[in-house]
N, C-alpha and C positions, 0 to 999 in steps of 0.2 A: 945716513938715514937708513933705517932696516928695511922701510915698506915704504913707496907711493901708491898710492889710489890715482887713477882718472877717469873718471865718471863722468855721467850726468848728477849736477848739483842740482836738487828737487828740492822744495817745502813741503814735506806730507803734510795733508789733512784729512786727517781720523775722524769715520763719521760711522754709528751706526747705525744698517737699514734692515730693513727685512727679507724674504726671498723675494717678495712680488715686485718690489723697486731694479732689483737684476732684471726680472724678466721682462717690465714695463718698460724699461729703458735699453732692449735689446742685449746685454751684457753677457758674456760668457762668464759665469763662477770662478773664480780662482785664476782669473787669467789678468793681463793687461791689455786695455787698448788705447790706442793711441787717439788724441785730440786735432785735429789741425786746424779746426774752428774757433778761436780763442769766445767768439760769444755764446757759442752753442756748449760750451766749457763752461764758462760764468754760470748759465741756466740753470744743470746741472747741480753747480754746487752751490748757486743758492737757494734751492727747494730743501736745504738741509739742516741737519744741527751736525755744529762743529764740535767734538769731543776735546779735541788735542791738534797741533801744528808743531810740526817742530821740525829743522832742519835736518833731509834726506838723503835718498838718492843708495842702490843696490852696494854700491863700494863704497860709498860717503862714510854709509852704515857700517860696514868693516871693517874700517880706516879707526871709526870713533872704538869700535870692537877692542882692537889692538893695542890702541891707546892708553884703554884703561888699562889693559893687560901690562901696561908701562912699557911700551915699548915706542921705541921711536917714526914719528910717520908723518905724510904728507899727503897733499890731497892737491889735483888741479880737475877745477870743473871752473865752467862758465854762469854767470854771474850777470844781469845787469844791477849800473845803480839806482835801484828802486826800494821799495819797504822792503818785500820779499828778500830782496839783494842782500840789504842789510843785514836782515835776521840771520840769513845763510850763514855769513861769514863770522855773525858772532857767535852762534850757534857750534862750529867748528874750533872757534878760539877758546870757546869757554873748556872745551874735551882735551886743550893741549893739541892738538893737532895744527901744523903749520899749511896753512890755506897761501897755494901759489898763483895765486892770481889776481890779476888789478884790474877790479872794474869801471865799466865806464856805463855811462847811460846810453843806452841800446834799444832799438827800433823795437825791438821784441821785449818782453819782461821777462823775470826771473819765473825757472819754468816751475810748477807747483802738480803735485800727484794726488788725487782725492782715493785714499781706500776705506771702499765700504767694508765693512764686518759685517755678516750675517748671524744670524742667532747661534752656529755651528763650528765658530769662528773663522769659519773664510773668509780670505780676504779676496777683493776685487778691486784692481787700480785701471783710474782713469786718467790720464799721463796728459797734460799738456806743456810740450815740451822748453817752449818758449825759445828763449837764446841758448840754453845748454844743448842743444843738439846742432846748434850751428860752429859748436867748437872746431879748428882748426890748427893746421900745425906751427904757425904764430903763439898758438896759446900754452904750445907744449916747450918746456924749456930744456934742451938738452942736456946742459949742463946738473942739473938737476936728477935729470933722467940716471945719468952716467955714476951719479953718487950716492945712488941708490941702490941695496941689495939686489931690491925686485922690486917690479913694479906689477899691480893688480887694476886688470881693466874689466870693463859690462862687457857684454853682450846688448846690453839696452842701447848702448853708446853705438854701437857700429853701424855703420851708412854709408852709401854711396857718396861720393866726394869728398867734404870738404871735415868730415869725421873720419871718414877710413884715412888718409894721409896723417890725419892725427896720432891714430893709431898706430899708423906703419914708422912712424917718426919717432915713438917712442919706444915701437920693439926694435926699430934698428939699433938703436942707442943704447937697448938694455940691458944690463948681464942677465936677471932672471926673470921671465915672465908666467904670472898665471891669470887666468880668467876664468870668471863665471859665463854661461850660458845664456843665464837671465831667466827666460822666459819659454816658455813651447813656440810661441807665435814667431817669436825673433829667432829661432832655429830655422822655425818652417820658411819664414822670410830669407834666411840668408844661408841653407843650408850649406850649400857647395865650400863659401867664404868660409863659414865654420868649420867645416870638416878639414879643409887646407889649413888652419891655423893649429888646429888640433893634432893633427900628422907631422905638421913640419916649426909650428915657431913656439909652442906654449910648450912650458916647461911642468906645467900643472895647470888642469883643467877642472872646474869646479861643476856640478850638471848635476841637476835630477833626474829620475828613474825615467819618464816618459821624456826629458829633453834630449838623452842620450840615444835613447833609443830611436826616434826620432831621426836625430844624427846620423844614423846609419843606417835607418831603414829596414830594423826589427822590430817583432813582436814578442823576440827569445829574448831575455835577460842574458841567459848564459855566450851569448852569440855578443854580447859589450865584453863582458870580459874577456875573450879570445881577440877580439879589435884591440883594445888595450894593450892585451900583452903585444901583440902583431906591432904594433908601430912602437912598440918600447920610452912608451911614455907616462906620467904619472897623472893618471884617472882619478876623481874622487866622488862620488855618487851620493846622493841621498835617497835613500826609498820610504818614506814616511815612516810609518808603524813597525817595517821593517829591520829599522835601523840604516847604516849605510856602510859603503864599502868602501878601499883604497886599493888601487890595482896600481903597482908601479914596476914594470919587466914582469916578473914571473910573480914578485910578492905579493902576494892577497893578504888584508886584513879586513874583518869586519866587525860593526860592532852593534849591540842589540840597541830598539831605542830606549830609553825611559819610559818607565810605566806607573799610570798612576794620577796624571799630573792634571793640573785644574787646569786648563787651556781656554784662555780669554780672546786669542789673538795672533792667527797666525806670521802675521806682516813681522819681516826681518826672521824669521826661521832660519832660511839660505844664508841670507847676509852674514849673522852671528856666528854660523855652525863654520864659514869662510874663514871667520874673526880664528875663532877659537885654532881652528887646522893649520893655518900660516902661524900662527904663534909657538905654534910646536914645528913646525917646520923649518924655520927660522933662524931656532934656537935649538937647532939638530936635536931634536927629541925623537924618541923610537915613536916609528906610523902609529902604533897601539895608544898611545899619551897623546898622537896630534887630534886621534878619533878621539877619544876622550873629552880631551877639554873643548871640541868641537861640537860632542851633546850636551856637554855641561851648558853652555853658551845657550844653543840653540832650546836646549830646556826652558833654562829661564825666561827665556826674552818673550816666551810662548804664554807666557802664565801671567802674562803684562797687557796692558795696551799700549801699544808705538812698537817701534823696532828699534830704539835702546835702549839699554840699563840704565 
């Protein structure tokens, strides 16, 4: 198998609201936050209309990315067996992707992400995590792990206990590992663990302009690329309108973004542009081709509502 995915398995549901609904509801713009009230969650999204559902989750999204790109992949997230449950699992079967995990009926439900869209197409997710964040390293299959090129993990996924041993279970096991970021907040939450994973175990690190920066504690762009090079590792940045970049030892490449584009929605921007760079990576394509087909992706997905094609 080329790629696993281990994520948090989500239901997104696609709703959209206005600015005043962000600010009525205390909400940071363009951010995530997390639920641990499952009724004060309910509330929430039933004051709503529902656009779209459809099975999610930051790598989930990647995994389906790659997929289509016909490449071989897999996927372990947590699951209860519930409705939600259900849909998850078919939802990833229908993409070709091989779903490693067997679920059971679980005190917690299948965890489900509400993103609001704003009129500007921001998106804002409100995460309740249910049983996909109580994954552990039981759920993680080594074997699996080991006949795997690489494996690609969140940032949304990492936690204290019984998710971090997940983790660590599956980078000891793996030949190549990359990650996404995630999130600003999951930086700011977990910096230190971040930046130790980034220095010494990820082979390729996935982040946006303010997560990186973040990471280390600038306000200079140019002060990430000299970290990058410093620890001799393979950086890949997104900067919105910017375009993004690839720092890997001394190599720089960067590349502009698309201009032009009707933009309905930004949910799975990251995720896709992820799709698109491991695909070229993969299938040892020059960094120039992995940037490529990584705004290719992320274009599209932009110009849609959901975050897959």
């Amino acid at each position: 198998m080329r790629v696993l995915g281990i994520g948090n398995a989500i239901v997104d549901v696609i709703c959209k609201v206005d600015e005043n609904f962000i600010k009525k509801n205390n909400l940071t713009k363009g951010t995530m936050k997390l639920f641990f009230d499952e009724i004060e969650f309910k509330n929430l999204l039933g004051s709503l209309k529902i656009e779209k559902s459809i099975s999610g989750g930051s790598v989930a999204n990647s995994i389906v990315g790659l997929s289509q790109l016909k490449n071989d992949v897999g996927f372990i997230g947590k699951i209860s067996n519930d409705i939600f449950g259900a849909k998850y699992e078919a939802g990833l079967k229908k993409e070709n992707v091989k779903y490693f995990y067997k679920k059971k009926k679980e005190i917690l439900p299948t965890a489900t992400c509400l993103i609001l869209v704003t009129p500007d197409s921001e998106r804002t997710m409100c995460t309740f995590l249910g049983v996909a964040g109580k994954i552990n390293e039981n759920d993680v299959d080594e074997e699996i792990v080991k006949k795997s090129e690489l494996i690609f993990l969140e940032g949304y996924l990492w936690d204290e206990g019984e998710p971090k041993k997940a983790f660590e279970k599956a980078i000891y096991n793996s030949n190549k590992v990359a990650m996404s970021l995630s999130d600003l907040f999951c930086v700011e939450r977990h910096k230190q663990n971040f930046l130790d994973l980034v220095k010494k175990k990820l082979d390729l690190t996935f982040a946006n302009e303010s997560e990186i920066m973040a990471l280390i504690n600038t306000k200079n762009f140019y002060e990430v690329i000299t970290f990058a090079k410093e620890i001799k590792k393979h950086v890949v940045i997104t900067r919105g309108e910017k375009g993004a970049i690839s720092i890997n030892g001394d190599e720089i490449n960067e590349i502009k973004a698309n201009k032009n584009l009707t933009i309905k929605d930004l949910t799975g921007a990251g995720d896709l542009f992820a799709a698109g760079y491991l695909h070229g990576f993969i299938n040892n394509l020059p960094t120039t081709e992995c940037l490529e087909q990584a705004t290719k992706l992320s274009s599209k997905v932009i110009q849609q509502i959901g975050a897959r094609l």
